[in-house]
C-alpha positions in Angstrom: 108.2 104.7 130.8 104.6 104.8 130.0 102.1 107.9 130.6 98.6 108.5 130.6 98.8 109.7 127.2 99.9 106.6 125.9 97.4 104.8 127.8 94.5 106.7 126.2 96.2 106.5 123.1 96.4 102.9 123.3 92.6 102.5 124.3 91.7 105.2 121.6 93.4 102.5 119.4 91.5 99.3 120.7 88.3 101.3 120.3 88.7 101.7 116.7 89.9 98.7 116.1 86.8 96.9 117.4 84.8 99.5 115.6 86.4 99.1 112.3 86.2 94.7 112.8 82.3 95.4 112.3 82.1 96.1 108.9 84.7 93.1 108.5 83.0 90.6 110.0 79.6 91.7 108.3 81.1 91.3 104.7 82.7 87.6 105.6 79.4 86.3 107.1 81.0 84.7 109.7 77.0 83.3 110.7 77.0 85.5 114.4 74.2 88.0 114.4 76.3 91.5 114.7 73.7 93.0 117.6 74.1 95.6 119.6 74.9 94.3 122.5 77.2 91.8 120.2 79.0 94.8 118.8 79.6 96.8 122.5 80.9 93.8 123.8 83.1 93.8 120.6 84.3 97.2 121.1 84.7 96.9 125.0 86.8 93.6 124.6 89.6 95.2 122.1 89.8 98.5 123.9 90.6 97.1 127.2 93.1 94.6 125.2 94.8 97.3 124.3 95.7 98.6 127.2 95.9 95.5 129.0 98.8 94.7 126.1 100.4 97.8 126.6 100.4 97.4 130.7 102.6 94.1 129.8 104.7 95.4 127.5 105.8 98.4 129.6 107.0 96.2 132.4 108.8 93.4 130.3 110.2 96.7 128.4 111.4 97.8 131.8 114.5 94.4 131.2 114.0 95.2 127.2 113.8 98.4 126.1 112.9 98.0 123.0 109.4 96.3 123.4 107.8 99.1 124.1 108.7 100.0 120.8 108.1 97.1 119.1 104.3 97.3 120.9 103.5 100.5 119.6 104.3 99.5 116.6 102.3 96.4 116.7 99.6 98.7 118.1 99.6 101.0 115.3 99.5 98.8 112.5 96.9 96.8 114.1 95.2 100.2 114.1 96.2 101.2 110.2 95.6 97.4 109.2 91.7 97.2 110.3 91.3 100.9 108.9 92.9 99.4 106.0 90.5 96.8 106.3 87.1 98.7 107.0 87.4 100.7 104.3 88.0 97.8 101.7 84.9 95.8 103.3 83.0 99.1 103.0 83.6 99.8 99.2 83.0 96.0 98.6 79.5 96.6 100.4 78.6 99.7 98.7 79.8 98.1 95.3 79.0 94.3 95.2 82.6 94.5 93.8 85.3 92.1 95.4 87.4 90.9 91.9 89.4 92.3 89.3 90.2 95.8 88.7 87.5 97.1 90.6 89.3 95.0 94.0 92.6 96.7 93.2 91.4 100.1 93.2 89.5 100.1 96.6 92.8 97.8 97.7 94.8 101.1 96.6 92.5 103.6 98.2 92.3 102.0 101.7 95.5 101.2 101.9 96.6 104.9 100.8 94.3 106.5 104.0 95.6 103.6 106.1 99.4 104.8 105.4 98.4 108.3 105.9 97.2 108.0 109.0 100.5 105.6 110.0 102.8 107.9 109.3 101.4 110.9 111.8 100.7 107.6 114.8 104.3 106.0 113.9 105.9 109.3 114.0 104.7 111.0 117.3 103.9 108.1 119.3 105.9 105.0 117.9 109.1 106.4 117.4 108.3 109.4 119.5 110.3 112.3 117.3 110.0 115.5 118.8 111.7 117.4 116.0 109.6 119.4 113.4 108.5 117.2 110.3 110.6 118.1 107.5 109.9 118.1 103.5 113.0 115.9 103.2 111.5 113.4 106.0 107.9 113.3 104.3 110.2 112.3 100.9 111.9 109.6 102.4 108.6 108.5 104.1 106.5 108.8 100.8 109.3 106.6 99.3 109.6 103.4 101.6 105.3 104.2 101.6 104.9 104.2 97.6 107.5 100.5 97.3 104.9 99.6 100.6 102.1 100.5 98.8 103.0 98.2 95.3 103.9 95.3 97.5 100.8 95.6 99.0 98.6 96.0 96.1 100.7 92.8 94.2 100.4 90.7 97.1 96.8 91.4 97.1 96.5 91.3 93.5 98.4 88.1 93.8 96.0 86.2 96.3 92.7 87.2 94.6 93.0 87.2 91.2 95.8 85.4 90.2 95.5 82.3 92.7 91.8 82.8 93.2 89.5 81.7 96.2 89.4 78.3 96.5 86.2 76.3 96.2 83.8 76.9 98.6 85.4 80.0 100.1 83.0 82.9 99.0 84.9 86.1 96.7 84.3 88.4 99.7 86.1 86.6 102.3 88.8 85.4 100.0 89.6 89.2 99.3 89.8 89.6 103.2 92.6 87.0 103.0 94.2 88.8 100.2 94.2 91.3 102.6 95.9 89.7 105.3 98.5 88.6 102.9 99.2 91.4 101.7 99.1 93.6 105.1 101.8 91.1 106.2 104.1 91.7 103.5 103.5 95.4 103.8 103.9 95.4 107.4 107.3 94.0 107.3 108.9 96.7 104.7 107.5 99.8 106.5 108.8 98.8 109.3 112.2 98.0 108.3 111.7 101.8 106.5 110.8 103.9 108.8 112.9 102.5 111.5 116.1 102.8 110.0 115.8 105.6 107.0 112.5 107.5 107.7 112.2 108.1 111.5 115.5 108.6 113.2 117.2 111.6 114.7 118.7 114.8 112.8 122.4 113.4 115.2 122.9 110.2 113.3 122.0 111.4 110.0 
């Protein structure tokens, strides 16, 4: 059931993923010096995670079909949701920005590339389509993505400026939370979406 495509997929997708935790875990100052040999071991760790993870799923997926797609999934947005993630972190390094508007426009922007890129990695490789992307498809998939894209922003919005960061929690870690909140909620819709209205085949349209 599972190729050596998917396998360097998979790894490709544990690679990033550690890379894209760095610029995380330097904005939360979680006290651990990010070395070199800190960050490698970082990087190493998720990669062969990822395909350890996959290895598993295929053979449980061999009694339950559907894991496998229910890991890919999982794979992907674990992918989309620290891209999501290292480009929010980023902006809030660059900026010194992590509240109000400011927060709700790098929120929108990160989580705009981040769906981009989830549509072309849910597509071919999560729900494996093999017809041509169509205008009608991209519609339906900018739909679900734009009602995705509000609940993310309000659930973010929500956490971190409405409830606030509790006391002695610093504004950049409590946007992180916001984050994860909010990726949660977002997660949950797109996939419901593209499951069952976005990706599924021309036959049972």
């Amino acid at each position: 059931m599972l190729s050596k495509k998917d396998y360097l997929l998979v790894a490709f997708i544990g690679l990033c993923f550690g890379v894209f935790l760095i610029p995380v875990l330097n904005n939360i100052q979680i006290g651990i010096p990010l070395s070199a040999l800190v960050i490698a071991g970082i990087v190493i760790s998720f990669t062969l995670f990822a395909v350890i993870a996959l290895w598993v799923s295929g053979m449980i997926a061999k009694k339950i079909p559907v894991i496998l797609q229910i890991a890919k999934f999982a794979a992907v947005g674990a992918f989309n949701t620290l891209l999501d993630a290292a480009i929010l972190n980023v902006l809030i390094y660059l900026t010194s920005i992590a509240t109000g508007i400011g927060y709700v426009g790098f929120k929108g922007t990160s989580f705009i590339v981040a769906n981009i890129a989830s549509y072309y990695w849910n597509r071919y490789w999560t729900f494996t389509m093999s017809d041509k992307a169509t205008t009608r498809e991209f519609g339906k998939f900018f739909g679900v993505s734009v009602v995705g894209l509000l609940i993310n922003i309000g659930v973010a919005a929500l956490v971190v400026n409405v409830i606030g960061a509790p006391i002695g929690i610093s504004a950049g870690r409590w946007a992180n939370v916001g984050l994860l909140f909010a990726t949660l909620a977002a997660l949950s819709w797109n996939f419901v979406g593209y499951k069952f209205f976005v990706f599924i085949s021309k036959k049972s349209e």
